[in-house]
N, C-alpha and C positions, 0 to 999 in steps of 0.2 A: 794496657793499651799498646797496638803496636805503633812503632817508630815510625810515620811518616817519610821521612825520608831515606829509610829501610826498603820502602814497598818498592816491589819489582813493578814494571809496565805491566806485567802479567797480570798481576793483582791489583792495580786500579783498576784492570777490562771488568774484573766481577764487581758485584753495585756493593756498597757497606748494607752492616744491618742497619743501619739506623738513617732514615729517608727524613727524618722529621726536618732536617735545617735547612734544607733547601724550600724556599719555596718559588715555586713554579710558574712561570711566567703562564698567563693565558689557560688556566687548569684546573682542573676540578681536583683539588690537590688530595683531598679526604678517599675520591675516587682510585684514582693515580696508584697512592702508595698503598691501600687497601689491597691492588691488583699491577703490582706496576709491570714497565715491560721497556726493552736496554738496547740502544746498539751501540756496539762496542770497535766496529771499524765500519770500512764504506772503501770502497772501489768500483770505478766506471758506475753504471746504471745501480748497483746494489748495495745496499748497506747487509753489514754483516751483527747476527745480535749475538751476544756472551755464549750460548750453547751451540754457534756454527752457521744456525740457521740465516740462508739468505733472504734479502726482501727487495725483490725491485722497487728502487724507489721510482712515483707515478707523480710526486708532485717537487721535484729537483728542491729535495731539503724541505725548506719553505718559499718555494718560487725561487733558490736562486741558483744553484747548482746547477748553471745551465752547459758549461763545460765535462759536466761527469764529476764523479769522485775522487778525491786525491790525485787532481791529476799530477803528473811526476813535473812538467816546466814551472806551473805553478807552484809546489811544494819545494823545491827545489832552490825557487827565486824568492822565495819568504825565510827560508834555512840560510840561504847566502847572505841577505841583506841584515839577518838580525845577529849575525857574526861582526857584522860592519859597522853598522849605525843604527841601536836597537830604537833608539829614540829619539827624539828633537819638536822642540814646539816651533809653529808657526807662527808666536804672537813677535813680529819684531825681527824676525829672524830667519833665514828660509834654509831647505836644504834641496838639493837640485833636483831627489824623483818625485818632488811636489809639481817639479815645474814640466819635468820631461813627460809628466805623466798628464799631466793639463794638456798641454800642446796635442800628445797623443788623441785625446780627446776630443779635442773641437774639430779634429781633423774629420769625424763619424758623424759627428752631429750635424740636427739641421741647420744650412745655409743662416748667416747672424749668428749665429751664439759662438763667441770669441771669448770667454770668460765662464770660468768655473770655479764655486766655495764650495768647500771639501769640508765635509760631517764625518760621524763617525756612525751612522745609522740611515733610515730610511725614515725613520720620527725625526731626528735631528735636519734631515733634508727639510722634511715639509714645512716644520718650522722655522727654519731658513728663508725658506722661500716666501712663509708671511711675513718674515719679518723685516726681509728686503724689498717687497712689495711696497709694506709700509714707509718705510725708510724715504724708498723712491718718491712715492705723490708725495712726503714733507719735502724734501728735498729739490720739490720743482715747484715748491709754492704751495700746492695741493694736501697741506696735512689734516683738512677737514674728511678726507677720504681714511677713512676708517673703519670700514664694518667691510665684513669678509664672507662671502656664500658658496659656501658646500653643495651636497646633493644629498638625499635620503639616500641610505645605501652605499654609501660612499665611505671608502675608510684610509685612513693618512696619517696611522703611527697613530700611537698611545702620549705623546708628548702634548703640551696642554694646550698651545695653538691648533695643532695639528686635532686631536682629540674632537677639539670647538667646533669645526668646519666638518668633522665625520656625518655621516649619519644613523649609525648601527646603534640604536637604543640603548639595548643593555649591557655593552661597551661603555654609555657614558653614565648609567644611572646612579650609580657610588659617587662621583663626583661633582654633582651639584650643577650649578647655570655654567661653567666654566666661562670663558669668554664674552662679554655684552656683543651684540651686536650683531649676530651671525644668524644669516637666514638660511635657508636651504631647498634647492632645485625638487623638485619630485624626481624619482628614478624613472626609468626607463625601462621595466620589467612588463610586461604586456603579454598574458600567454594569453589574450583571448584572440589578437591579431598574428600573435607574433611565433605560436609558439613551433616548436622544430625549426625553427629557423637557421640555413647553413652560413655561416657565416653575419654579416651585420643583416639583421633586421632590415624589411624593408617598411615597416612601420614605426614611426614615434619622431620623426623630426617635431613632430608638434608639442615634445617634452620641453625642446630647449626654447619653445616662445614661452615659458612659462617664467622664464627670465625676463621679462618685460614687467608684469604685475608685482611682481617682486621690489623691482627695479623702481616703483611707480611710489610705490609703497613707503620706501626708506628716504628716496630724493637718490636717483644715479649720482649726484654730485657729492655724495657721501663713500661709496662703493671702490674700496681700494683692490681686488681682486676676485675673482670670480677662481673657485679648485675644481677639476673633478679628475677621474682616470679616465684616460681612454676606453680603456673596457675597466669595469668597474670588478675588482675581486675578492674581496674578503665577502661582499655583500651580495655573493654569488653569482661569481663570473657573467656578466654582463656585459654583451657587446655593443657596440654605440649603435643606436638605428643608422641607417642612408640618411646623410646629409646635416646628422643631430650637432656630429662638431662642427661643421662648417657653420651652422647657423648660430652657435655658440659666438664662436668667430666675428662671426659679422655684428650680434646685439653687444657685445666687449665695445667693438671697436666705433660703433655708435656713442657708446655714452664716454668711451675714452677710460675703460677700466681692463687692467691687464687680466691676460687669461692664465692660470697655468696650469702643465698638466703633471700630475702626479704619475709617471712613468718607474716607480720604485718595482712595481710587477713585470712591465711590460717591455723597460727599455733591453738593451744590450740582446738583441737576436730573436725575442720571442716572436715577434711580431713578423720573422722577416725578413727586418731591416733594424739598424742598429736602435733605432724607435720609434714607438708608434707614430710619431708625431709623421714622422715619414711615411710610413707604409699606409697611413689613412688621410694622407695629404692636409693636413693643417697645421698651421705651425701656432704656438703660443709665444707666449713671455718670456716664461721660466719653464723649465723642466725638475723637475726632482727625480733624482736615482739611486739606486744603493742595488742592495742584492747581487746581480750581476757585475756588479763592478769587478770585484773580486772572487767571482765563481761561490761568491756563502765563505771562501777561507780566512779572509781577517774582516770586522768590522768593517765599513765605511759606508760613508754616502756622501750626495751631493746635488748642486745645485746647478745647471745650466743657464746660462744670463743670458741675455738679449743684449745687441751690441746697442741698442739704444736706452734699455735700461739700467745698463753700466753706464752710458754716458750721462745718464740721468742726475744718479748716485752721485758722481762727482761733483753734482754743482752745489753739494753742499758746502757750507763753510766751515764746517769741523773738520780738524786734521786727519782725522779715524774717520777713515770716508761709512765705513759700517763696523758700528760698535756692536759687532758680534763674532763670537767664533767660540771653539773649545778647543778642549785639552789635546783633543785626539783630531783638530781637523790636519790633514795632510802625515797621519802617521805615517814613518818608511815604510814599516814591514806592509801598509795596507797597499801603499803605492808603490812597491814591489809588488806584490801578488797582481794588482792591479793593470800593471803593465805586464805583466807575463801572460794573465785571462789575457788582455787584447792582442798579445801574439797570439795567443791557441785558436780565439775568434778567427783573426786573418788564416793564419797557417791551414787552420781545419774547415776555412769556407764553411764555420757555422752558422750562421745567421741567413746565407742563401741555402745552406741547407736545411734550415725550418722549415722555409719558403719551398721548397721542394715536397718534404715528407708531410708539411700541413695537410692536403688533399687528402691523402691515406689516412691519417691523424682523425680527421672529418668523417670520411666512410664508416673508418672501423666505432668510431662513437653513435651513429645515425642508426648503424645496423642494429643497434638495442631499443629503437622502437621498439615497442608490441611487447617488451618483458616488464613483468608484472611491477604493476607501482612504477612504469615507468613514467612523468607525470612530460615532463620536455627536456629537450638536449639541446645545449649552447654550446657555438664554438668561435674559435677564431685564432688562426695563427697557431701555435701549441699551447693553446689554452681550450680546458674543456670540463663542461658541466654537465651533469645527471642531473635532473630534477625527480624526488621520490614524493610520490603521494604520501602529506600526513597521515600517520594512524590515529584514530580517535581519539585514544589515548593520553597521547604526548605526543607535542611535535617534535621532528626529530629522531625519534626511535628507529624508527625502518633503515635513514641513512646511517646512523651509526653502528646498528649491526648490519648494515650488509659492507660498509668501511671495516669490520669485526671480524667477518667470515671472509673479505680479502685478505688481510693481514693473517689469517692461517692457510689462506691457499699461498703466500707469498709474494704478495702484492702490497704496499702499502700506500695508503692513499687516503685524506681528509674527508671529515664530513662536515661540512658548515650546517647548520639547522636542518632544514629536507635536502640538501645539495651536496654531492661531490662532486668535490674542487679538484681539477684534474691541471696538471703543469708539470710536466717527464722534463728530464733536463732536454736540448738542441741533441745531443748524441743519439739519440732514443732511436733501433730500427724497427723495419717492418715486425717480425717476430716478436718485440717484446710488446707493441702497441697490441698486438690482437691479443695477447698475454694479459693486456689489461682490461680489453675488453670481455677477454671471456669469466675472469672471476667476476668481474660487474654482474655479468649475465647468469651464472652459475650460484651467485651469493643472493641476487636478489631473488631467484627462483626456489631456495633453499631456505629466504624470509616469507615467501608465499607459504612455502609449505608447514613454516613454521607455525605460521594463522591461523 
């Protein structure tokens, strides 16, 4: 066997023979290693795989690579800080870019939120966020409030709160009832009104009265938060119809149940603005974010609080105003990286420059009407969806090989069921967008002909 710690950098870029011990998050793991496939660096828009070959990446990592690849300030301030202080917990004990990087923070966010709990994921956020929710109505008297409502289609980390409130079926079917108590919204997918639609939908506000019967249902005086995304994406980027969050909004704050929004896709620039919460004018509770925080380079997530439901929290009589946290909340190295992304964001006016290149982003997705199987296309912000006509078959097939035949023209890009899920890092220009749109158009004409 060779020596482990003999092996050159060189020689971890090639993959071992033996793939058995890993096993793989989210993966048809029998599939995978039957056929696997590597990449072995990543710079600006590209990942680079073990034989040279480039691949634009089309969906920044997994949603978070919104900065580009390896960029040099951030790699830089992760090298420097874990020379320094590689480690330190926050139970009891603080270390100061927990605090420098807080402050940075609130300064982006929506108007109210003065307070930030620091995870180590975007599952760890969500459940965070129920479980300061919860926390909250005990804490003000109110701890008969306890049942929690998701969305069909909705999805919020693999962690087992988080999981509860999803709605993606067979994400939760291995694991049983998980959580009591948990109802859930209908989605908002509507191609018979909706479909092509540029930007939010002007059909479906009448998704979110469906929060009323719900509501009717359990007893509001039960109902400790209400989760969805802004745009909804694992369950196939979905944008809110006109006026779906405001109404949201408004039936919350009738029955006196916080809203929040699960911004783990959407926050730090995709939208825009530094979150959706903003750039589609509602504000919630709570926010939950991860991904962009740190450009995809260390762990982390987090929770944004409302300055009233931090004051909330306090009125408990427990010393530990919230008996929650982990190993990894406020790690240096992540709040290093973390605060260098939010120089790169300011420095490189990336977040107004979404907001700029979104329009073109839109065209060049729209223009694949009329290619074959093309079924609808969703967009918003730098976020964007193909919809592919099922084949009789199996669902699914058509999007995953024509995700198949991108990835050998040098594009890589997801296929959720019949949908690719499209999310290029904020750097993305003119040239590489139409780059993405022409293998779409080229692969999926190449599935026709496959037929």
């Amino acid at each position: 066997m060779q020596n482990g710690n003999a092996m050159t950098e060189t020689a971890f870029d090639i993959p071992p023979n033996n793939l058995e011990t890993f096993m793989m998050p989210m993966t048809s793991n029998r599939s995978f290693k039957s056929s696997p496939f590597f990449f072995s660096g990543a710079q600006g828009m590209h990942y680079t795989m073990p034989d040279g070959r480039k691949q634009l990446d089309a969906i920044a990592g997994l949603w978070c690579v919104n900065a580009g690849h390896c960029h040099p300030k951030i790699i830089e301030a992760i090298s420097r800080q874990a020379a320094k202080l590689d480690y330190s917990s926050s139970f009891g004990i603080g270390h100061p870019l927990a605090f420098h990087y807080t402050n940075r923070l609130v300064e982006i966010a929506p108007n109210g939120f003065g307070h930030v709990f620091l995870a180590g994921s975007g599952s760890e956020a969500v459940d965070s966020a129920l479980k300061i929710a919860l926390a909250y109505q005990r804490a003000r008297g109110q701890g008969n409030r306890q049942r929690l409502i998701g969305r069909q289609r909705g999805y919020h980390g693999v962690g087992f709160g988080g999981l509860s409130v999803s709605g993606i079926g067979w994400q939760r079917a291995q694991f049983g009832v998980l959580l009591p108590g948990v109802a859930h919204l209908p989605h908002t997918h509507d191609l018979v009104r909706n479909a092509f639609s540029r930007g939010q939908p002007a059909h479906g506000v009448d998704f979110a009265d469906a929060l009323e019967p719900i509501l009717a249902a359990c007893d509001p005086s039960t109902v400790a938060a209400v989760i969805v995304e802004p745009v909804a994406g694992a369950g196939g980027l979905l944008p809110p119809p006109q006026g779906y969050l405001q109404r949201l909004r408004k039936i919350c704050d009738r029955h006196d149940i916080l809203l929040i929004f699960d911004e783990v896709v959407t926050g730090f620039g995709r939208m825009g603005a530094p979150f959706a919460a903003q750039s589609l004018g509602v504000t919630p509770d709570l926010i939950t974010c991860a991904k962009g925080m740190t450009n995809g380079a260390v762990p982390m997530g987090g929770v944004l609080v409302r300055d009233q439901v931090y004051a909330g929290l306090l009125e408990t009589k427990s010393p530990v105003e919230l008996a929650h946290g982990y190993t990894y909340s406020g790690h240096p190295l992540a709040c290093a990286a973390a605060l260098a992304t939010l120089d790169v964001y300011v420095e490189e006016d990336l977040f107004a420059r979404a907001g700029r290149i979104a329009p073109l982003w839109e065209d060049a997705l729209h223009s694949l009407r009329g290619t074959p199987y093309v079924r609808d296309i969703r967009n918003l912000g730098l976020l964007g969806a193909v919809e592919i006509e099922a084949s009789a078959e199996n669902v699914g097939d058509r999007a995953r090989k024509c995700a198949e035949l991108c990835f050998e023209r040098g594009v890589f890009m997801r296929a959720l069921g019949d949908t690719l899920i499209l999310s290029p890092p904020l750097v993305i220009n003119e040239a590489q967008i139409h780059e993405i749109r022409d293998a779409i158009a080229a692969s999926l004409k190449e599935v026709a002909n496959l037929a």
